[in-house]
C-alpha angles and dihedrals in degrees: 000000000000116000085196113158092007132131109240115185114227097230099054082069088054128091117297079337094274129125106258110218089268105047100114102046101175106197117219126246085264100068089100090065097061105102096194143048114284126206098181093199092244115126130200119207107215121179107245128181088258094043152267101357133188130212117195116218118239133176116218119203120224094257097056102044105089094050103039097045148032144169111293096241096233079053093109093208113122100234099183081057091065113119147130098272086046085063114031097118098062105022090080098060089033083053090054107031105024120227116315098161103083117227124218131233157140148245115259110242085253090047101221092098134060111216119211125234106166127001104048090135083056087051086053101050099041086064103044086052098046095244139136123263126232118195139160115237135215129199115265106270099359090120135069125222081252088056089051095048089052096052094048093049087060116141087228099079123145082204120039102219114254117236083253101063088031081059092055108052090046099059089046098054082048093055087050086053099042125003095217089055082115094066097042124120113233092264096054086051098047097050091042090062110034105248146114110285083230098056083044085049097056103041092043088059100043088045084056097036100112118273086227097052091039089045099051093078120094087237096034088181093036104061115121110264092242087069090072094065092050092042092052088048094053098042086050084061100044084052094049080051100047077236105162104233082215096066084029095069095036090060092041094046086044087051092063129049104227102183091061088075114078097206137056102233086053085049094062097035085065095039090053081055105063096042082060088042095055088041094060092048086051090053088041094249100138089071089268117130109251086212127037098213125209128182106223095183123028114208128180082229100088081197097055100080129171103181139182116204116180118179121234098268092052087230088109136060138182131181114200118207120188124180096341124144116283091223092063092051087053085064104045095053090049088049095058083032091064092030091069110020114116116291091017 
């Protein structure tokens, strides 16, 4: 049975569920000054599906981060979203204190890497701040992708995981499960991994929401959920209206002066805003005709049209025939036919 989107808390996977006398190892402000990698020798027993197992606690210094780690792949944080404005609200106290929160991980099957399972913001920002890196390790293949799974839906997270990256994780854990999981409707989907149709619903939008549109705020992985359903709306239009989402988000970023908000939650409402504001325009919503509309013939029967329509932009053109001959539409259709046929 899935625990997708569950909270899990980390000490029912402990031993007997009950706190071991180091399980709260807090580091000091000096981890940062450590230049190698550290086992300090302290072991943590967690209850995995194959047993009793135990991690053994290392510090990483900052050098030595970014080659001797990395994010565990079924680990759902966006890690090309990682930025300053993604972690604002915990790199100032990791700049000055350090990290005092361990991370858990595991050796990689090869054992040379140590794969992260929860705690890949505090990497970031470890190595952005110059300080050392405390992490749990497990033994290289003692746990299942269940086990994983388990450990990263804990209730103690720095960075509460978006619907996006919530999305994603579910649909890969469904194609594990069934290969056709891609092509499920959201009650298949439900029911194959265990969860509320709702909870399927929304993740399932904000995983499919474009990457353009998602990408163009400042933190792509920290907008509020409720964005997705706008955003779905809004790519379904530009969609409806052949509207590229590329030159979509730079007039709607152009359109408001970011810089002029001092926060970053203010910086994506706007933003949000303009996006809302171009869409209307683009339903015709802001009063605007959708179609400027020329008759090109002008015939005593009210009936007997031949009309140009050409949208606000000038990308799109349509020409509207009523009751005209059919021979002439024969024509017409031959004329654009050789126009454009190959060689032509």
């Amino acid at each position: 049975m899935s625990k997708f989107g569950r909270q899990t808390s980390k000490e029912q996977l402990l031993h007997g569920g009950k706190k071991a006398g180091f399980s709260q190892v807090k580091q000091s402000n000096n981890l940062g000054s450590s230049a190698q990698f550290t086992n300090t020798s302290k072991t943590k027993v967690f209850t995995l599906e194959s047993g009793k197992v135990s991690a053994t606690h290392h510090i990483i210094s900052t050098v030595d981060i970014e080659t001797k780690t990395r994010a565990h792949k079924l680990n759902p944080r966006n890690q090309k979203a990682l930025c300053l404005d993604a972690v604002r609200k915990i790199i100032e106290d990791i700049r000055e204190n350090g990290i005092d929160t361990d991370c858990v991980g595991i050796w990689s099957d090869d054992n040379t890497t140590i794969e992260v399972i929860e705690g890949s913001v505090r990497r970031w920002c470890a190595i952005e701040t110059d300080q050392a890196y405390p992490i749990w390790v497990l033994p290289a293949g003692s746990a299942t992708k269940r086990d994983i799974r388990r450990l990263i839906s804990s209730a103690v997270m720095q960075k509460a995981h978006s619907f996006r990256e919530r999305g994603r994780a579910m649909m890969q854990e469904a194609i594990e499960l069934d290969s056709n999981a891609i092509d499920m409707k959201v009650n298949d989907l439900a029911a194959l991994l265990d969860i509320g149709r709702e909870t399927v619903r929304k993740l399932l939008q904000a995983y499919k929401v474009s990457e353009v549109l998602v990408e163009a705020f400042p933190d792509c992985e920290g907008i509020p959920n409720s964005f997705y359903a706008a955003l779905s709306r809004i790519e379904k239009i530009l969609i409806k209206h052949f509207r590229k989402p590329a030159e979509f988000v730079k007039k709607a970023q152009k359109n408001v002066s970011m810089e002029s908000f001092a926060s970053v939650d203010d910086r994506q409402v706007h933003l949000l805003k303009s996006m809302e504001h171009l869409e209307a325009e683009i339903k015709g919503g802001s009063g605007k005709s959708e179609w400027n509309t020329v008759e090109v013939v002008t015939f005593d029967n009210k009936d007997k049209k031949v009309r140009k329509l050409t949208n606000n932009d000038g990308r799109l053109v349509k020409f509207e025939f009523s009751r005209i001959e059919k021979d002439l539409i024969d024509e017409i259709e031959i004329l654009i036919k050789n126009r454009y046929s190959e060689g032509a």
